[in-house]
C-alpha positions in Angstrom: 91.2 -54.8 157.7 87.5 -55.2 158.2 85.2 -56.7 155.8 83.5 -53.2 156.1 86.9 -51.3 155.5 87.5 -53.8 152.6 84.3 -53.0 150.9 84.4 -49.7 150.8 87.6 -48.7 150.6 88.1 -48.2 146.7 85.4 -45.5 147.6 87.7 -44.0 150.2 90.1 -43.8 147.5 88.1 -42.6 145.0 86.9 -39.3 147.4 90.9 -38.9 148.0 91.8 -38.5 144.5 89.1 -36.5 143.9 89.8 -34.2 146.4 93.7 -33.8 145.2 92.5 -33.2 142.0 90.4 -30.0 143.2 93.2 -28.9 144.9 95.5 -28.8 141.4 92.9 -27.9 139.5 92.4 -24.5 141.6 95.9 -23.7 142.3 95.1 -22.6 138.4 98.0 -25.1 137.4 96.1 -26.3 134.1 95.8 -22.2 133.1 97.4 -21.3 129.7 100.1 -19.4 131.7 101.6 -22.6 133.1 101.7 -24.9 130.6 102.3 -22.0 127.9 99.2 -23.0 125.7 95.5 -23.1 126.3 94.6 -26.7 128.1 90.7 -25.0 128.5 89.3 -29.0 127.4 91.5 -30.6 130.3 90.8 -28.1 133.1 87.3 -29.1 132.0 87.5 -32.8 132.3 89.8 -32.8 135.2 86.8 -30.6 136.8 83.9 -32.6 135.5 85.6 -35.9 136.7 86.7 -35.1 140.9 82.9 -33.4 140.8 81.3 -36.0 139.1 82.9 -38.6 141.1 81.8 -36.4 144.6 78.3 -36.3 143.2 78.3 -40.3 142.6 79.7 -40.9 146.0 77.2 -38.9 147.2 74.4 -41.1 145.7 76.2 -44.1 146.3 76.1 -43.0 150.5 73.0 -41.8 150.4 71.4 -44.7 149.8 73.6 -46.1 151.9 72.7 -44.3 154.8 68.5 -44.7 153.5 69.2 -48.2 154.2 71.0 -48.9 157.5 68.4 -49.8 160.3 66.4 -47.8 162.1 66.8 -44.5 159.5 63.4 -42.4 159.4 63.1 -39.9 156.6 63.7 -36.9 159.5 66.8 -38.7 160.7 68.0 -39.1 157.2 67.8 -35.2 156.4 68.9 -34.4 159.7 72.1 -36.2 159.4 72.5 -34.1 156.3 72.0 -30.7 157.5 74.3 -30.8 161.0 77.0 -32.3 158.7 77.2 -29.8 155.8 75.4 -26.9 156.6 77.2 -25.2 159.7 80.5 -25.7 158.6 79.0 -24.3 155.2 77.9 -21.2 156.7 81.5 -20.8 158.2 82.6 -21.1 155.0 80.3 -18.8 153.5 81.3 -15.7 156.1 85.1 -16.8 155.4 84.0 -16.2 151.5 82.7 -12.9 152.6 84.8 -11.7 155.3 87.9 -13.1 154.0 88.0 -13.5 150.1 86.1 -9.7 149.6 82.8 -11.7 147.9 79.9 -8.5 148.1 76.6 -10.3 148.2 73.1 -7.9 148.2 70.9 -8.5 150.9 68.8 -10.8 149.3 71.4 -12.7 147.9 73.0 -13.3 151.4 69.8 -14.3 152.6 69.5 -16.9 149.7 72.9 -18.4 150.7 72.2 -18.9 154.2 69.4 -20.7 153.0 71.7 -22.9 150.3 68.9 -22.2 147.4 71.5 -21.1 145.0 71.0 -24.5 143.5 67.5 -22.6 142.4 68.3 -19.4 142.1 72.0 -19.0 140.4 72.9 -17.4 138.1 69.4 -15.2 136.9 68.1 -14.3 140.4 71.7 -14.2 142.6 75.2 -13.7 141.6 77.2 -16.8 141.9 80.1 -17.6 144.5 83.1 -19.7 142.9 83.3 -23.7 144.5 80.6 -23.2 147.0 77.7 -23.9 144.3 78.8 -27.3 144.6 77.5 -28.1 148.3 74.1 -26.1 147.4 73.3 -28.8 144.3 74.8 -31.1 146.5 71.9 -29.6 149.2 69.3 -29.8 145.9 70.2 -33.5 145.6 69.8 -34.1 148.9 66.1 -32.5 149.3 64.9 -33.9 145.9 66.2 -37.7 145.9 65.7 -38.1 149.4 62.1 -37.4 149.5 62.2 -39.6 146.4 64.2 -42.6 148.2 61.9 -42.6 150.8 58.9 -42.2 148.9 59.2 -44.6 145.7 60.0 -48.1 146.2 60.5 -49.3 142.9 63.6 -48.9 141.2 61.5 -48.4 137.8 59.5 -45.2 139.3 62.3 -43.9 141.2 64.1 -43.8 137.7 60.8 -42.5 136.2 60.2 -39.9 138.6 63.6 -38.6 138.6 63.5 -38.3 134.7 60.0 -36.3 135.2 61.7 -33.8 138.0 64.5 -33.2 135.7 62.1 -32.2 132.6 60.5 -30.3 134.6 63.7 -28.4 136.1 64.7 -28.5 132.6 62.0 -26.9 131.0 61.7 -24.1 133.9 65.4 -23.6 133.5 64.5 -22.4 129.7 61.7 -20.3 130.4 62.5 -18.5 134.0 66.1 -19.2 134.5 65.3 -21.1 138.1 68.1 -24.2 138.7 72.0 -23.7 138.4 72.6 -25.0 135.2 75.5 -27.3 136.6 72.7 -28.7 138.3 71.5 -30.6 135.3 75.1 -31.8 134.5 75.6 -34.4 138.0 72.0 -34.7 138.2 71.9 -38.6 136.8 75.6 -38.8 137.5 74.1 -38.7 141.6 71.4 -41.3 140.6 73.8 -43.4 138.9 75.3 -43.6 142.5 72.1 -44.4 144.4 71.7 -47.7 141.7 75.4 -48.1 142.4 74.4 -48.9 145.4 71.2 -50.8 144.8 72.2 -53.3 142.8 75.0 -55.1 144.3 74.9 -58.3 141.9 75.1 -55.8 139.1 78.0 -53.6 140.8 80.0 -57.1 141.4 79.8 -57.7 137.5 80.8 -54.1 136.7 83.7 -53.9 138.5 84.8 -57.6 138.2 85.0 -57.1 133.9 88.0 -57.1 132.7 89.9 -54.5 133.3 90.8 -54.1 128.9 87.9 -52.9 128.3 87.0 -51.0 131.4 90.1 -49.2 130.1 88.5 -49.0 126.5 85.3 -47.7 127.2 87.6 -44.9 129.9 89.7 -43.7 126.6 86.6 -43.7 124.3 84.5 -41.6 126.6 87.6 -39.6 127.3 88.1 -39.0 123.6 84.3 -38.1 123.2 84.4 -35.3 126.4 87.7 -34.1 125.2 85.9 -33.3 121.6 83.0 -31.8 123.0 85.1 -29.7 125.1 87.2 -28.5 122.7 83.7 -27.8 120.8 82.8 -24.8 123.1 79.5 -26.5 124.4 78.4 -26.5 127.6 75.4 -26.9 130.4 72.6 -27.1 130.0 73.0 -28.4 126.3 71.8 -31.9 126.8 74.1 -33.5 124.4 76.9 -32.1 126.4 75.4 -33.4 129.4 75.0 -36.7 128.1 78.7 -37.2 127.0 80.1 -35.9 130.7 77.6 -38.2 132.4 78.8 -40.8 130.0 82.8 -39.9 130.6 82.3 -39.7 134.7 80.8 -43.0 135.0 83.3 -44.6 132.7 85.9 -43.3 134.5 84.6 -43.9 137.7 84.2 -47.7 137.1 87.9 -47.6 136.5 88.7 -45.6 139.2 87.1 -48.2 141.3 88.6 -50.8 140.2 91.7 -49.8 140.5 91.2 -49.4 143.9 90.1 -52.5 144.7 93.6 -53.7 144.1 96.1 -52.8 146.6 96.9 -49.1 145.7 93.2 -49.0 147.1 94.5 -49.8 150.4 97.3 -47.3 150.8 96.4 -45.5 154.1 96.9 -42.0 152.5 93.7 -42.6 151.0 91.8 -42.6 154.8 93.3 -39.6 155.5 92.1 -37.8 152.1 89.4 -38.9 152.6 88.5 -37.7 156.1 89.6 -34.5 155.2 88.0 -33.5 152.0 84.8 -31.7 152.8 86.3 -29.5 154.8 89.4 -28.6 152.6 86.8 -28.6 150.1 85.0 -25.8 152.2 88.0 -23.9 153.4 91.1 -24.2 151.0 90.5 -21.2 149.3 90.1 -18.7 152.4 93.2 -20.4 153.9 94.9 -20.0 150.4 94.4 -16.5 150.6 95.2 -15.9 154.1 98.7 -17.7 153.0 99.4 -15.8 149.7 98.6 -12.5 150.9 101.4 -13.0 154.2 104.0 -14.1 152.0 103.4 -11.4 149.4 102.6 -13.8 146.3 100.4 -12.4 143.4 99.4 -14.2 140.5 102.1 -15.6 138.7 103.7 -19.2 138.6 105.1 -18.7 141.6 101.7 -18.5 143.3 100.4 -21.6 141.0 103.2 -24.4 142.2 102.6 -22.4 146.3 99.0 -23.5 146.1 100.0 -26.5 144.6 102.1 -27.9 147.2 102.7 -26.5 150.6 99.2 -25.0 150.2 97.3 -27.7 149.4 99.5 -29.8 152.3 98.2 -27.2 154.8 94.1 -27.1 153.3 94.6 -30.9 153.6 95.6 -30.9 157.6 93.6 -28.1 158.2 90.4 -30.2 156.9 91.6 -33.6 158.5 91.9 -31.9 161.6 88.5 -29.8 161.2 86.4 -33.0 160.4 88.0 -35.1 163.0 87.2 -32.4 165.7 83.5 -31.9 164.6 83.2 -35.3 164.7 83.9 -35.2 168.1 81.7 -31.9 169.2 79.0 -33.8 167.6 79.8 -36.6 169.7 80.2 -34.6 172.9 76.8 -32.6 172.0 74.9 -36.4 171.5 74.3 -35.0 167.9 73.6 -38.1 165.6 75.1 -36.7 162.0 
């Protein structure tokens, strides 16, 4: 194994469990009609944690990329938009075409453009897992200008806190930004400094693991409470205490993975294919359930659950690894 591969690899990891926990977490298998009784607080850290922990990755490899030679503020965005956007228009007409979504002219124009990010849910109607690559898209524009831009770590932390007031306070008087936005918003910046500081991220993940484990069931406890509560985006306390509970967990996450289970080569292949099961599970999903005749029910949960989520999961591998090679053929640097 690489020093590379070594390095990085608990980050591998971390993007493969993330991406099985999307996949249970939409079969539906955490609805009331599964387990019997409402588990609404755990759907709802199971969800804030595999999209928190996508959102830090993100940061994490942003900066990453930011910093590896010869990467110009047009490469960098570049690289960006030939990796997620085409395959998320594809995704987007499979959304349409496929699933039955009806968007207004205006809206579809919107979500060509990704700006649902700005505009959803006051100005266009919202479309169910594909919000996530537009703030993903909002990240993108507004801490890469910012990366590029500010060369302090001080004003990059400043300036982001001034963007986000200012998001914030639009959000309350027009309705502009998704409000989910405001949720991963530091969780992505915690990712970027992640990165940064590498003295810093040696001493984090080198405490011991007891109380990397305490602060994980504290913060869990906290979420779980606030959950339960009924609060939600873009209530800042709320915000605060899932910001607080995906970093905790993703420091122990990490950790973990640094150890052997880290190393398991499942994780490579998770890894590789979670965009584009990301993108694609749910047309797939439907494309399977309608020819084998399954309606809602548990018998559709534990489908999705297994062979389904097996299939979204070559499907992507296979997807990613053959755009990675038309980009190669085509000379496209993503």
């Amino acid at each position: 194994m690489t020093e590379k591969k070594q390095k990085l690899q608990e980050f591998e990891a971390l993007r493969g469990l993330s991406i099985l926990l999307l996949l249970a977490l939409h079969s539906e298998v955490f609805d009331a009609g599964v387990f019997g009784f409402p588990v609404d607080p755990l759907a709802q850290v199971v969800a804030s944690l595999l999209l928190g922990s996508f959102f830090f990755l993100a940061g994490f490899f942003a900066e990453y990329s930011r910093q590896k030679p010869g990467t110009s503020t047009f490469s960098f965005f570049w690289s960006k938009f030939i990796r997620i956007l085409p395959p998320y228009w594809l995704a987007l007409a499979l959304f349409v075409f496929v699933l039955g979504f009806s968007l207004k002219r205006f809206d579809a124009l919107m979500y060509t453009f990704n700006l649902q990010w700005l505009l959803s849910p006051v100005f266009i109607k919202r479309i169910l897992t594909l919000w996530y690559i537009s703030v993903l898209v909002g990240y993108y524009v507004i801490f890469g200008v910012l990366l590029f831009r500010v060369k302090s770590n001080l004003g990059l932390l400043a300036w982001s806190a001034i963007l986000f007031a200012a998001a914030y306070i639009a959000n309350g008087l027009t309705g502009l930004f998704e409000p989910r936005f405001f949720q991963y918003y530091f969780v992505f910046l915690a990712g970027v400094y992640f990165f940064r500081f590498e003295k810093e991220r040696s001493i984090l993940l080198n405490m011991n693991f007891l109380y990397k484990t305490v602060i994980a069931l504290v913060v869990l406890i906290l979420i779980w409470v606030v959950a339960s509560s009924g609060l939600d985006v873009p209530n800042l306390f709320f915000i605060l205490t899932v910001d607080l509970f995906i970093l905790g967990w993703v420091l122990l996450l990490l950790s973990i993975f640094r150890t052997r289970a880290g190393s398991w080569k499942i994780w490579a292949f998770l890894s590789t294919a979670s965009f584009f099961t990301y993108l694609y599970h749910r047309p797939l999903w439907h494309v399977l359930d309608t020819m084998l005749g399954l309606e809602s029910g548990i018998n559709k949960v534990f489908f999705n659950l297994i062979p389904g989520a097996i299939a979204a999961l070559i499907l992507g591998y296979f997807l990613q690894v053959g755009y990675d090679r038309l980009l190669a053929i085509l000379r496209v640097k993503g």
